[in-house]
C-alpha positions in Angstrom: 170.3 52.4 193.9 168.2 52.5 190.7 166.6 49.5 189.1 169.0 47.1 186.5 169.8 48.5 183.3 170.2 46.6 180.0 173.9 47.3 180.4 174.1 45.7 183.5 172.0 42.0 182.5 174.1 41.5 179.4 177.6 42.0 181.7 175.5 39.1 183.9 174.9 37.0 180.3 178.6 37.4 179.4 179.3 34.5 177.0 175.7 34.3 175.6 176.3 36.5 173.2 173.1 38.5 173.6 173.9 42.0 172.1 171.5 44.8 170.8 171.1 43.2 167.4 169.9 39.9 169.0 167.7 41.8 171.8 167.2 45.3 171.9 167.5 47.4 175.0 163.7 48.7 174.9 163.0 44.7 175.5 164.7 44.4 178.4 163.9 47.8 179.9 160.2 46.9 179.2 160.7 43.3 181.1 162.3 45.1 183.9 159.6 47.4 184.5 156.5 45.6 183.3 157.0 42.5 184.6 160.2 42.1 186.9 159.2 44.9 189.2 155.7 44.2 189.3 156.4 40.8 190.3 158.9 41.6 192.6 156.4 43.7 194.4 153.6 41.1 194.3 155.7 38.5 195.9 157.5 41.0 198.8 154.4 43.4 199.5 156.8 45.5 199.1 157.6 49.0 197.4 161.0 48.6 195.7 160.5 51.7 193.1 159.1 54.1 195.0 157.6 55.2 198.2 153.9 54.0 198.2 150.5 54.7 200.2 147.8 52.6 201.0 145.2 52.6 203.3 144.2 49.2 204.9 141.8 47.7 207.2 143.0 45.6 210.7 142.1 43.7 213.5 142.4 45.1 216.9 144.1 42.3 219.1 143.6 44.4 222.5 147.5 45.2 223.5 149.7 48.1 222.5 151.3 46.7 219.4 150.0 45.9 215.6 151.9 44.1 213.1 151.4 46.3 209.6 151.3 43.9 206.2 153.7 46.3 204.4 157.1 46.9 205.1 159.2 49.1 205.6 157.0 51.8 207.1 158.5 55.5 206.0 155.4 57.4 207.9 151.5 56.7 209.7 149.5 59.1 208.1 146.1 58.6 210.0 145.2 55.9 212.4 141.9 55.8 213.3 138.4 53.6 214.5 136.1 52.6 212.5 132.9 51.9 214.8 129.4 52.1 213.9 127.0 54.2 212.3 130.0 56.3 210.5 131.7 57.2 213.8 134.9 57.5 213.7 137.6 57.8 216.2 141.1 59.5 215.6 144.3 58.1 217.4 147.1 60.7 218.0 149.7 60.1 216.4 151.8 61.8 218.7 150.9 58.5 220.8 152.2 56.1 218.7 155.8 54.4 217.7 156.8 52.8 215.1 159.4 50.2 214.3 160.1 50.8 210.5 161.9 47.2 209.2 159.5 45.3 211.2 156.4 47.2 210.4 155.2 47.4 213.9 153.7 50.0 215.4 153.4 50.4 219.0 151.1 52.6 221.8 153.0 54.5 224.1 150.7 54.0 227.0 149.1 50.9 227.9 145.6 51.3 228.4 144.8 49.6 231.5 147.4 52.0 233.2 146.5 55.3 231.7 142.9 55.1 230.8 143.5 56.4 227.5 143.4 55.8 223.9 145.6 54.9 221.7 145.6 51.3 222.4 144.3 48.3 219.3 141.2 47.6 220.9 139.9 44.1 219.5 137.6 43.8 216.8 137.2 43.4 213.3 138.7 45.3 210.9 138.1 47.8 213.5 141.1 50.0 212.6 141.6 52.0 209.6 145.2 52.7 209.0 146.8 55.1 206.3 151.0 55.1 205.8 153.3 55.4 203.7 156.1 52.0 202.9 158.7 50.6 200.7 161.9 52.5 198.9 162.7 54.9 196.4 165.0 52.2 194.7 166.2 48.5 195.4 168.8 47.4 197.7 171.6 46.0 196.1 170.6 42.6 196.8 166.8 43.1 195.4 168.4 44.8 192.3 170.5 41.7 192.1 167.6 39.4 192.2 165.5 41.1 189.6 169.0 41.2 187.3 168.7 37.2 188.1 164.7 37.3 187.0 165.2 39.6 183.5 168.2 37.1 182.7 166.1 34.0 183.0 163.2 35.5 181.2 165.7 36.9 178.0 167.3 33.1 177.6 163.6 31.6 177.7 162.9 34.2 175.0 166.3 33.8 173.0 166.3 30.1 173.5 162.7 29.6 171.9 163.6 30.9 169.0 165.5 28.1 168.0 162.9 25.5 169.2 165.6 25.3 172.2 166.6 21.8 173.6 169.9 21.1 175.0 172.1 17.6 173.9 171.2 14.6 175.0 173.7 11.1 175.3 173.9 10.5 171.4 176.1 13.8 171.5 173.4 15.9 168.8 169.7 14.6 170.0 168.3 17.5 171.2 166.1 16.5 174.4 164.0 19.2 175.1 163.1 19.5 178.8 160.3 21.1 180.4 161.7 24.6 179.5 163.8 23.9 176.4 167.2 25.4 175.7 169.0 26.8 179.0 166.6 25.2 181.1 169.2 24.4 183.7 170.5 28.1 183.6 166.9 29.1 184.0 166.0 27.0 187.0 169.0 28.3 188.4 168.7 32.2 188.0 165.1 31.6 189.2 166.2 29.6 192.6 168.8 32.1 193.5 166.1 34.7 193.0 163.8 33.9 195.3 166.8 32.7 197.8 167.3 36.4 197.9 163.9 38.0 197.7 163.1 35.5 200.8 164.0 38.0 203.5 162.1 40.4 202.1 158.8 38.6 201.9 156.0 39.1 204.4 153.2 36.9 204.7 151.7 39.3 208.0 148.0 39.5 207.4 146.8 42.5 209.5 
C-alpha cells in the first residue's frame, strides 16, 4: 500500500474546506515525506517506505536466541564475532532461524549439546549483525496513522494563519489554548496516532 496522498487527507478534512487554493498539494506531499515518514520511522524503528539495511552491534546473552532492534526482519545478511585484535568469526547462516515479526533470531543447535558454533556467546557488543527490515509500503493501519499526523499538522498550519483561537463563553472571545484554532481536533488526530503506531513500536535494545 503506498504512502497517503493529498487526495486522500483532504477526503479525511471533509468539511474544513481545505482545497488546492488554500493548500497546495506539493505541501502536503512534502509534509508526508519530509516529516510524517521520517517521524513515523524514528518513533517505530521501523522501515515503512522501503526495505532498509543496517548493520548493528549486540550483546551475546550465552543461549540460542537474540532479540534484533529492528523489525520486521526480511533477510540476515552476515552474522559474525567480533573478538580481538581484528579477528573475526563468521556464523553460518545456514545455522540460524529467524522469526521475522518478532525480530528474533534463533541457533539451530544448542551449543552445550553439539559443540558447535553458532550460538550468542556473551559479551559485549560482541556480535556484528548485518540484515535487511521494514516494508516496501505501510500497512493500512500505519498509512492511516500518518493520514491522522499530516491532518493535524495542515489545521496547525491553516489555523495559524488566522491567529487561531476557538470561542469562548461570551459566544465571540476567542480563547486561544495552547495550540490555537482546532486545538481539540489536533490533540485528537495526534492521540489516535500514536494509539495505532503503538503496536508497531519497539523499544528492544540489542
Amino acid at each position: 500500500m503506498p504512502l497517503p496522498t493529498p487526495t486522500e487527507v483532504r477526503a479525511f478534512l471533509e468539511g474544513y474546506g481545505i482545497d488546492s487554493a488554500k493548500l497546495s498539494d506539493k505541501w502536503i506531499e512534502d509534509r508526508i515525506t519530509g516529516f510524517i515518514v521520517p517521524y513515523v520511522e524514528r518513533v517505530t524503528r521501523q522501515s515503512f517506505n522501503a526495505v532498509a539495511s543496517v548493520t548493528e552491534y549486540y550483546s551475546g546473552n550465552g543461549s540460542n536466541i537474540l532479540i534484533l532492534n529492528r523489525r520486521p526482519i526480511v533477510a540476515i545478511t552476515a552474522i559474525s564475532y567480533v573478538l580481538g585484535s581484528n579477528v573475526q568469526g563468521f556464523i553460518d547462516l545456514t545455522r540460524v532461524e529467524q522469526i521475522n515479526s518478532e525480530g528474533v533470531i534463533k541457533s539451530k543447535a544448542n551449543y552445550d549439546e553439539t559443540y558447535m558454533l553458532p550460538v550468542f556467546a556473551k559479551g559485549k557488543r560482541n556480535l556484528k549483525i548485518t540484515y535487511t527490515y521494514g516494508y516496501s509500503s505501510p500497512p493500512a493501519d500505519v498509512k492511516e496513522a500518518m493520514i491522522y499526523l499530516a491532518c493535524e499538522q495542515i489545521l496547525g498550519f491553516v489555523g495559524a494563519r488566522t491567529g487561531g483561537g476557538s470561542l469562548g463563553v461570551h459566544a465571540y472571545n476567542r480563547n486561544f489554548g495552547n495550540r490555537g484554532k482546532y486545538q481539540d481536533i489536533r490533540n485528537d488526530l495526534a492521540r489516535q496516532a500514536h494509539s495505532v503506531l503503538s503496536k508497531y513500536i519497539t523499544r528492544i535494545v540489542g
